[in-house]
N, C-alpha and C positions, 0 to 999 in steps of 0.2 A: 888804090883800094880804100885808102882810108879819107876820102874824101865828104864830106858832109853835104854836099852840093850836087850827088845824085839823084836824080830822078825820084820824086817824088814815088815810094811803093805800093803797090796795092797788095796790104794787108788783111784782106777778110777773109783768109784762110788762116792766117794767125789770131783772128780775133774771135774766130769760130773754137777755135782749140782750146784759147783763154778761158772761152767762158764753159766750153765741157769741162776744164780743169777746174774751175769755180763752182760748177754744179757738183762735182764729185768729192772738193775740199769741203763746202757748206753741208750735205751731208754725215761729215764726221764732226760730232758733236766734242770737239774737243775746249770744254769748258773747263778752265784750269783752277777757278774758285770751288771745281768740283771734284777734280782729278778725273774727268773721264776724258777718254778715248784720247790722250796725250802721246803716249809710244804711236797709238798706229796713226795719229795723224803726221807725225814725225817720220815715222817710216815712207807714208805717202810720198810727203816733199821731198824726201830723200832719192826717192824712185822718178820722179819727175825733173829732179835735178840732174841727176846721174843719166838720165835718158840725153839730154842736151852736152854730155860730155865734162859735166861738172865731178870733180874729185869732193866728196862730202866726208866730213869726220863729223862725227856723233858724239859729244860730251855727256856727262850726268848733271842734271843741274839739282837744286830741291827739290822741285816740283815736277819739272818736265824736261825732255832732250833739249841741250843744244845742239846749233847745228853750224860748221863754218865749211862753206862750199867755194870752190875756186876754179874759172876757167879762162881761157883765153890768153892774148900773150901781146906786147906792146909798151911802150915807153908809159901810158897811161892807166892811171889803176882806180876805178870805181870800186867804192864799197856799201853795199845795200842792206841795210837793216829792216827785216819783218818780222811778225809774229805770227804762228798759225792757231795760239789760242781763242778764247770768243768768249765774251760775257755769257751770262745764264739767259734762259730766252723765258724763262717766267715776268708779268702773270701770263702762261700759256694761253688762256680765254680772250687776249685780247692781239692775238697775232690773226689776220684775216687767212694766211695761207699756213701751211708746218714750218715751223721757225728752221728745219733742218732738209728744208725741200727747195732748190733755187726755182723759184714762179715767178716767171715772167708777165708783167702785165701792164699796158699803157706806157710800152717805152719804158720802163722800170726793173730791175730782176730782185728781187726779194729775197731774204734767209739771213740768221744769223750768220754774222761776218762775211756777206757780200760786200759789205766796203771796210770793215774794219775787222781784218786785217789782209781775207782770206780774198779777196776782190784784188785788192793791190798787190801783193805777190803775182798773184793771176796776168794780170796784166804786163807788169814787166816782165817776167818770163815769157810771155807771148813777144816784146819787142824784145830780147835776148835771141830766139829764134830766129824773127825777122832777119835780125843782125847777119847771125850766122848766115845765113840764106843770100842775102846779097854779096858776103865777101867770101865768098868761095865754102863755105858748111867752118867757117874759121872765124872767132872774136878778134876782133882788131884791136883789141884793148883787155885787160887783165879786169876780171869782175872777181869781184870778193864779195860772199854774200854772209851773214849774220843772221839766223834765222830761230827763233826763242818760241816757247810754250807757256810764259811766266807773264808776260807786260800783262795782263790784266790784273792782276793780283800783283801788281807794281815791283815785278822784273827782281823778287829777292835774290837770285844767282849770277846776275848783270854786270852789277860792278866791279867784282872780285875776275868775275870772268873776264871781260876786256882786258883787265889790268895783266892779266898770266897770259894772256894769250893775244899781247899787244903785235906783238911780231905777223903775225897770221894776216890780223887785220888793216895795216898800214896802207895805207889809199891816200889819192887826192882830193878826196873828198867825201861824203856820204849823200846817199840820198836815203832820206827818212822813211817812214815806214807810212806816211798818211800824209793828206794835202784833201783839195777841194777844186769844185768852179763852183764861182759864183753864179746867180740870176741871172744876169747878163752874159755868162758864157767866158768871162774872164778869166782864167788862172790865177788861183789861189796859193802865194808860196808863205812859208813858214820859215823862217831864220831861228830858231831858239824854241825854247819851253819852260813855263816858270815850275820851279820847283814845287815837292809836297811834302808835307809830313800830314798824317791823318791821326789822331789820337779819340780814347773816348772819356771822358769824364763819369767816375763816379762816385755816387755818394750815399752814405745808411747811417740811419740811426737808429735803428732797432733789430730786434733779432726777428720781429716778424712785424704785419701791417697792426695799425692800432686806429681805435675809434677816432675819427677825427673830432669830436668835444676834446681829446686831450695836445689836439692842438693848440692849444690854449700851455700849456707848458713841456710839450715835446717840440725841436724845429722840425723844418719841412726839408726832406731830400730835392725836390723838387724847387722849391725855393730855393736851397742852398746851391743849384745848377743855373738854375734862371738868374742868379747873381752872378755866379762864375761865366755866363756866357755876356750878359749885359756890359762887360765892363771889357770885353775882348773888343769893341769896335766902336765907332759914333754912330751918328744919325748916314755918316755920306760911305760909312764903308771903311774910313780910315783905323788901321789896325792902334789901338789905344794902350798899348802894353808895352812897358816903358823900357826902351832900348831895340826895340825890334824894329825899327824903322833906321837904326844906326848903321853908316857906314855902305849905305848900300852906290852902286856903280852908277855913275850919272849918263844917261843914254848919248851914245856920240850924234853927232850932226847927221851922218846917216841915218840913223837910227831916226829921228826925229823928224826927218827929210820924209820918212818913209812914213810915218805916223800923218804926217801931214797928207798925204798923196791918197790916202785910204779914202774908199767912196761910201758917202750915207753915215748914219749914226746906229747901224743895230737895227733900224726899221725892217727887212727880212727875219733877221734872228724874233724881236720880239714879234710881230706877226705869224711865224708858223709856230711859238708858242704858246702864244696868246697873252702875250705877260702884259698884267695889269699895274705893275709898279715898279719902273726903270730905274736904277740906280743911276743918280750921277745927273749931269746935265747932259743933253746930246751935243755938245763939240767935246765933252771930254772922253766919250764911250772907248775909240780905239786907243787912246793912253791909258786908261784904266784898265781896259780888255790885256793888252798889250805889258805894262810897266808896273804896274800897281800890285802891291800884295794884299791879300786877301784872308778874309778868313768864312768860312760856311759852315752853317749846320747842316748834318747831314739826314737826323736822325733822332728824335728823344721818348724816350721809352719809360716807364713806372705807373703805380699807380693801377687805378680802374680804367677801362678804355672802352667797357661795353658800352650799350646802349642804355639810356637814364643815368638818374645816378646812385653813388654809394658812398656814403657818408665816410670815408676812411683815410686816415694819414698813412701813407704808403711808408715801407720801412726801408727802401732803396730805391734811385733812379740812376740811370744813363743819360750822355748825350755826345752822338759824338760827330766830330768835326775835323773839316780838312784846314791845312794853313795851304794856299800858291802863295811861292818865296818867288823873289827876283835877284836877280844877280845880285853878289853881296850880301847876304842871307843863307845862313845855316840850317839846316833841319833843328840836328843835334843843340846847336847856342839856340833856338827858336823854343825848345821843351825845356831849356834850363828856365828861360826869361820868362816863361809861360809861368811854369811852379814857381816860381820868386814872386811875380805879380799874383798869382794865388793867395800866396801867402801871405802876402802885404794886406789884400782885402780882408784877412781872419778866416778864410777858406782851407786852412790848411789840412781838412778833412776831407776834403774834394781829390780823390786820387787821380793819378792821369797814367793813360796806358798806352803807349803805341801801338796802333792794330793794323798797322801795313809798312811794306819797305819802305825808308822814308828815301827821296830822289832830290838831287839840288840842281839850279836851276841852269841854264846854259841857254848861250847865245851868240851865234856865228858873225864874223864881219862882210857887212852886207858889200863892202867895192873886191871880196876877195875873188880868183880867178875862175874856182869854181864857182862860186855862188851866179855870178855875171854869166857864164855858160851855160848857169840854169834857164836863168832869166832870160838870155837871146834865143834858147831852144825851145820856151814857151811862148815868147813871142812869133817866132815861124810857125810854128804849128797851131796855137789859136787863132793870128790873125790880132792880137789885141795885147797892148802891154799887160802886163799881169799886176796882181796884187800885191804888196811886197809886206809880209807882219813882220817887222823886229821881232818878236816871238809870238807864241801861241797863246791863249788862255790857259790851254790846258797843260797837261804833265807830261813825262816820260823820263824814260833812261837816257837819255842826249849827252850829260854832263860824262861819263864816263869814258865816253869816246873822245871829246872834247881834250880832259883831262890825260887820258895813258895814251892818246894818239896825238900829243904834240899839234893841239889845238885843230882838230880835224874841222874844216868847215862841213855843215849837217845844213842839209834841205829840203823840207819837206813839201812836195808836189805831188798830186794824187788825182782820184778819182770819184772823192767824198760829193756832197750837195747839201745843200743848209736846209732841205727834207730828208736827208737820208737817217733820219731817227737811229743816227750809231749809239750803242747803249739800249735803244728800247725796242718796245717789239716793232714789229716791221719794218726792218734794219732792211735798207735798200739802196742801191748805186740806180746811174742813167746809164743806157743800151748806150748813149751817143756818147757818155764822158769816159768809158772804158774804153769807147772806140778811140777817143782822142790822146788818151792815156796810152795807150800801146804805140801811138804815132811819137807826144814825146819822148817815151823810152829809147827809141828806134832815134828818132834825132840828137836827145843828148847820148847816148854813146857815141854816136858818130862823130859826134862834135868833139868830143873826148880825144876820140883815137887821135884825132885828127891835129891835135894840140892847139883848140881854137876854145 
């Protein structure tokens, strides 16, 4: 039964169901920077899950349900971490179809959280079913699912939660919550994610705005930010704030093996952006993408902003910014070292706020037994070795698993596209990578059960 080497399935009656269950999740607007429709999208998954024979318990988190669901039975234990929240889909005027309607069009399905997050659930539960269906309406292996309402708004009830309820989630492995194919159709997998801490700077010197001639002997908020940002980085991006670069984890020969093997330099990426000024040289792009910490503006705010102009010295400004940590690297020592360099430059007026969960960073070992399972189960099913990132650009809740689950390997393979504009409006997957997406689900369980 537990064989990995049966017959290839014809899955288009699971991949039909997948994507009614994506039109009907996309739908509920469950944007959690907003707190809407969180219970009954919660509920939903709940009802979907529980349909396939899953036992689901429902936590309270801050914000929105947890969810930890469990089925099946076998020496082998998967554990799947997703989100059913969804960023906001504003500016609304610039989405071509209802950001909460899945439209299909040119091979494409559209809507907020078609691929992040609400697409990829979709999908493996469509190979879940499969599963069941070929070995008698029975999992051949124990699935552990992790199902959260918060990672957009950076997962505040995540950590504590893993931690208390480490026993539940105990697996051989995870699979992440998001992945990709490339342009060329290759498999895109994820080892890790660098950390975040988001903070915003700010700063006043008056109780209201003043003529700007008394610039002349008031300083400037705005100035006093544009220094405190200036001195966080160089000309190439290197983080300049003294101790923050200490101590951090030297990437292993894997690691680097795998840096090396990465195709192109960002030529897709800056192309469907259009980005006029590339950081870095292009052989360094995937060590940078990959290992490098970072710091961004995200945002700066004071002052006049209409059209012409107006003569006045503003009496407060913002600005605020993200740090991505790499292994080795603290949020919390990252905001101490921040305010100490602050205050070394005479900035000690420039307050700083943390304004989201802050996440630290993690990073799985790429010869581990699951990881290699992954990687041979996307190989079958693309037809083409995969992409292999030591970690991600981006962030998430990763490290927590890592840490209460006794160094869980986490890997992230998906359904994402380097157009699916995840974060902006017309947030959209490919008809063909969902289809392929449900094919790996359905081969790495089997592969699983099967102790290969």
């Amino acid at each position: 039964m537990n064989n990995p080497d049966l017959p290839a399935p014809d899955l288009s009656a699971h991949i039909e169901r997948g994507l009614s269950d994506l039109r009907d999740l996309v739908a509920l607007p469950s944007v959690s920077a907003q707190g809407r429709a969180l219970p009954e999208t919660a509920a939903f998954v709940t009802r979907l899950l529980r349909a396939e024979g899953f036992t689901v318990r429902e936590y309270p988190g801050q914000v929105a349900p947890v969810l930890i669901a469990e089925a099946g039975e076998g020496d082998a234990t998967l554990l799947i971490y997703n989100h059913y929240d969804v960023q906001p889909e504003d500016p609304l005027e610039l989405w071509h179809t209802p950001p909460f309607e899945l439209t299909e069009r040119e091979g494409r399905l559209y809507g907020r959280g078609a691929s992040d997050d609400k697409g990829e659930f979709a999908s493996r539960l469509a190979a879940v079913r499969a599963v069941k269906e070929r070995h008698g309406g029975q999992l051949p292996l124990r699935v552990r699912w992790l199902i959260e309402g918060e990672e957009e708004i950076g997962s505040p009830s995540l950590e504590r939660f893993v931690h208390d309820h480490a026993g539940e989630l105990r697996a051989d492995g995870c699979w992440w919550e998001f992945g990709s194919v490339a342009e060329d159709g290759r498999p895109v997998a994820f080892l890790g994610l660098k950390g975040i801490v988001s903070v915003e700077l700010r700063a006043q010197v008056a109780a209201s705005d003043l003529h700007s001639s008394l610039g002349a002997v008031v300083d400037n908020p705005l100035y006093r930010l544009a220094k405190a940002v200036a001195s966080l980085r160089d000309d190439t991006g290197r983080l300049t704030i003294p101790g923050a670069l200490d101590g951090l984890h030297a990437p292993s020969q894997a690691d680097m093996q795998a840096i090396r093997s990465l195709p192109g330099a960002g030529e897709d990426t800056y192309r469907t952006a259009g980005v006029t000024r590339p950081l870095g040289t292009p052989p360094e792009y995937h060590h940078r993408l990959n290992l490098m910490p970072i710091v961004n503006i995200n945002g700066w705010g004071g002052g006049y902003q209409g059209a012409g102009g107006k003569t006045v010295l503003p009496a407060h400004g913002f600005v605020k910014l993200d740090f991505r940590l790499v292994p080795g690297q603290d949020p919390a020592r990252l905001v101490k070292l921040l305010r100490a360099h602050l205050d070394a430059q005479g900035l000690t007026d420039v307050e700083i706020l943390e304004i989201e969960a802050a996440q630290h960073p993690a990073r799985a070992d790429a010869a581990h037994p699951f990881v290699q399972a992954c990687l041979q189960s996307a190989r079958e099913v693309y037809g083409q070795e995969p992409i292999v990132n030591p970690s991600s650009g981006g962030s998430g809740p990763m490290h927590p698993f890592m840490d209460a689950l006794g160094g869980l390997p986490c890997v992230a393979m998906g359904i994402g596209n380097v157009g699916g504009r995840v974060h902006a409006t017309n947030e959209n997957i490919k008809r063909a990578d969902f289809e392929r997406g449900v094919a790996f689900g359905v081969r790495l369980l089997e592969r699983l059960a099967a102790g290969r």
